[in-house]
N, C-alpha and C positions, 0 to 999 in steps of 0.2 A: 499416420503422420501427425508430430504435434505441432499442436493447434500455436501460429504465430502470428501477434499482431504488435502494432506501433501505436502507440498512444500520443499524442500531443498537443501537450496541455500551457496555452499560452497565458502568462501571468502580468498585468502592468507593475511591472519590476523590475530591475536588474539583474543576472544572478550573482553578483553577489551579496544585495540586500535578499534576493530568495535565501540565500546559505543563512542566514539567521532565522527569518521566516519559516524554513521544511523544519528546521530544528524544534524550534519552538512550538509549531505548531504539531510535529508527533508526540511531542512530551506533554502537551497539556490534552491534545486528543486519547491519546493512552488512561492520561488519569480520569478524565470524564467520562473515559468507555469502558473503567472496571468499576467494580463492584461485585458482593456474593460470591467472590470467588471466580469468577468469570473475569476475561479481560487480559492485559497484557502483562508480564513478569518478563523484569530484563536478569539476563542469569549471568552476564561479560558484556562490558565496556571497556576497553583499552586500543593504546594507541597500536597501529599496523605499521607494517614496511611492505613493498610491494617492489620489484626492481624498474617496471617499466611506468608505474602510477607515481611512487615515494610515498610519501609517509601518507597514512591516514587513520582512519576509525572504525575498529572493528567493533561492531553489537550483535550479542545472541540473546533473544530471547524467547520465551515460550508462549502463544497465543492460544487461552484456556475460551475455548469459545463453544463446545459441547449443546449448551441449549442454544444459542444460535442460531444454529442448523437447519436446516429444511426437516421434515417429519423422517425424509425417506432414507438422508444420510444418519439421524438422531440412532435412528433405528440400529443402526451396523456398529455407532460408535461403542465402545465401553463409557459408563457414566465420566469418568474422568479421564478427557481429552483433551489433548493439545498439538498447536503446530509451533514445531519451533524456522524461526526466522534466523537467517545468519545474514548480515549484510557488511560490504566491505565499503566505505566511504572515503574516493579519493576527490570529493570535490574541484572540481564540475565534472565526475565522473564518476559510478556507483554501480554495484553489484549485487543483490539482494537473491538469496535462494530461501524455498522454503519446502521442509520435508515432515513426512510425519511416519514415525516408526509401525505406528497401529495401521497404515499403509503404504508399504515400503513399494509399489507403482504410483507413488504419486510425488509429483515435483513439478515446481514451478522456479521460474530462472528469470530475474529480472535485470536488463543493464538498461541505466538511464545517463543520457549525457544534459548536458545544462546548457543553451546558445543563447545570446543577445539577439535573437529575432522573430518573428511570428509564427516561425514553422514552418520554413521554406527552404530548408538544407531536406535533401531529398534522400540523402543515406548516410546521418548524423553519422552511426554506429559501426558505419563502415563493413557493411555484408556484403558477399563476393554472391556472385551472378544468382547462384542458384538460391540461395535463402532468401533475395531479392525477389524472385519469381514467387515464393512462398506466404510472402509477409502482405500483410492489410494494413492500411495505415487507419484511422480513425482519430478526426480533430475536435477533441473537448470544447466546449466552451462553457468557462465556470459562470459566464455570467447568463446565458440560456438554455442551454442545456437541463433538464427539470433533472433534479433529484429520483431516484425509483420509487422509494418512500417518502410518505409525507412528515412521517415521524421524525425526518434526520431535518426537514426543515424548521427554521429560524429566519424572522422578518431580520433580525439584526447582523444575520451573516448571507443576506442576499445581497450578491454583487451590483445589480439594479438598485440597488434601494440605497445600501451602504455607502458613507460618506468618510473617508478618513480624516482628521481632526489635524492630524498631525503635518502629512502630507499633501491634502487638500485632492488626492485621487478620489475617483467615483463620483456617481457613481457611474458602471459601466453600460452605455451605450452602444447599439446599434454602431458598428465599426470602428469598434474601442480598441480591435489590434491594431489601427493602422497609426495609433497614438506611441510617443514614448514618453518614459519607456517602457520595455518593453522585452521578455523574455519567452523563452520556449523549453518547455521539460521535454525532450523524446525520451521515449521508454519503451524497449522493446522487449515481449512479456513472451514466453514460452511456458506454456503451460500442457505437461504432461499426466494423463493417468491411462496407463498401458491393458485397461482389464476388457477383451473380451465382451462385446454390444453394449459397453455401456462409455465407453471412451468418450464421443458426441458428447453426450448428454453431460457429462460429467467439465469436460472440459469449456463446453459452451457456460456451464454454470460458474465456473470458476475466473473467466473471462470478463462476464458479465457482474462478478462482485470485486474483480479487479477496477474494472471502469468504475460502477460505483463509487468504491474508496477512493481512488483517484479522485472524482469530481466533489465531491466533497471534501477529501481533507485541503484540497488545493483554493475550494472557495473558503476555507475555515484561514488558509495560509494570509490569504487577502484582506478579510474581515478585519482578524487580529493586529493587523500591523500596527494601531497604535501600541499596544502593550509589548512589541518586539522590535519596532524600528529603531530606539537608541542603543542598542543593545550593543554589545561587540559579543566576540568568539569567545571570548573569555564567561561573560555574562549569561548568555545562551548556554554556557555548559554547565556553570554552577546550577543555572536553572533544570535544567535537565536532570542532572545528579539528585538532585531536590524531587523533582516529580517521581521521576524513579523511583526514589526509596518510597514515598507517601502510593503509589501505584502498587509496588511490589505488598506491601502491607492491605491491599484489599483481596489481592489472588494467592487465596490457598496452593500451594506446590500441590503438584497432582505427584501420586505416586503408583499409577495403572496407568503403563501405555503398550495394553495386549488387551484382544478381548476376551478376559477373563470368564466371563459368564457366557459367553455364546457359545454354542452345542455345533455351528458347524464348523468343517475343518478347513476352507477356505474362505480367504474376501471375499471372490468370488460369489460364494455359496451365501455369504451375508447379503450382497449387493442383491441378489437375485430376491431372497426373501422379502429385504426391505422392500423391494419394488412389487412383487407382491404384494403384499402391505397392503402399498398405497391405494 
């Protein structure tokens, strides 16, 4: 069965000032998390059509994250790996998939709706009976909730600490949702890898770096708002095009996505060794 949970992640915002903020804040988080070749490469940005969303924003790019990794998955990768991301952005409504050909069972499927409230619509996304019996909800909170690592924290992007200049928000206390205003990301994540005793493992992993990015890009969305609050749509994208290009320019295009060098004849047959390994 795969593994389905609901994420919700409350912001003091609106969403429409979040629609600047998520912007901004994955095009600067992109460029601060490549380097060496590692890190994210956008390969298509153009406008969509959709008949029952209209118009919106398609992005594909490729997430070269190979040392990354855990030891056990490094192990199975080919040295130059990636996952490519396709997400469809009909704001306040979004679609994100992410697959990767050097593992054609694995896929992850994200839809996120955007509300004006604390997180208290009970089936944003609209799941009929049965996915509803299926699903776990889990509520973020970016201003307690700890980091996994200590490395991704920053005194200056803790929501407790943090003070906006601009806005005069923060910092975030003790029953800061019951403030406005005030918004809620749901996001309902499916994440699948189909292989034979190692499914669990693999998907609880996957889960759990899901929530991670979640909880911090979302306190990074917070932090930054002086440098994105005056911004309009227009501003927000020129900036984005901008990081893009100065991002794409740190990550070498990978041109291996097979494992070239590995002797056995199934994933399978990798997964089992790497674990081995370990």
């Amino acid at each position: 069965m795969v593994l389905t949970k609901e994420y919700r992640i409350c912001m003091p915002l609106t969403v429409e000032e979040y629609r600047i903020g998520q912007l901004y804040m994955i095009a600067r988080h992109s460029l601060e998390q490549s380097c060496d070749g590692e890190g994210v490469e956008t390969v298509e940005n153009k406008e969509c059509e959709d008949p029952e969303h209209g118009t919106g924003q398609f992005t594909e790019k490729r997430i070269h994250l190979s040392c990354r990794l855990p030891y056990w998955i490094q192990a199975v990768c080919p040295k130059v790996f990636y996952i490519t991301e396709k997400a469809w952005n009909y704001y306040p409504f979004t679609i994100t998939e992410y697959t990767c050909s050097f593992i054609p069972k694995f896929h992850i499927n994200i839809q996120t709706k955007y509300e004006n409230n604390k997180g208290t619509t009970e089936n944003c996304l609209d799941l009929p009976p049965e996915k509803l019996s299926e699903r776990t909800v889990d509520h973020l909170d970016i201003a307690f909730d700890d980091l996994s690592s200590t490395k991704h924290y920053k005194v200056e992007e803790d929501p407790k600490i943090f003070k906006s200049a601009r806005t005069g928000r923060g910092p975030l206390i003790e029953g800061w949702r019951d403030d406005q205003p005030i918004m809620c990301s749901y996001k309902l994540v499916n994440a699948s890898f189909e292989v034979w005793g190692f499914q669990t493992r693999v998907e609880d992993f996957i889960q759990k770096c899901i929530r991670d990015i979640l909880l911090l890009g979302h306190r990074q969305a917070f932090a930054w708002i002086d440098s994105w609050y005056d911004m309009t749509i227009e501003d927000v994208r020129a900036y984005e095009k901008q990081t893009q290009a100065e991002t794409n320019s740190k990550v070498v295009p990978n041109t291996v996505t097979d494992c070239d060098e590995c002797e056995n004849d199934t994933f399978e047959d990798c997964i089992e060794d790497a674990t081995e390994a370990k």
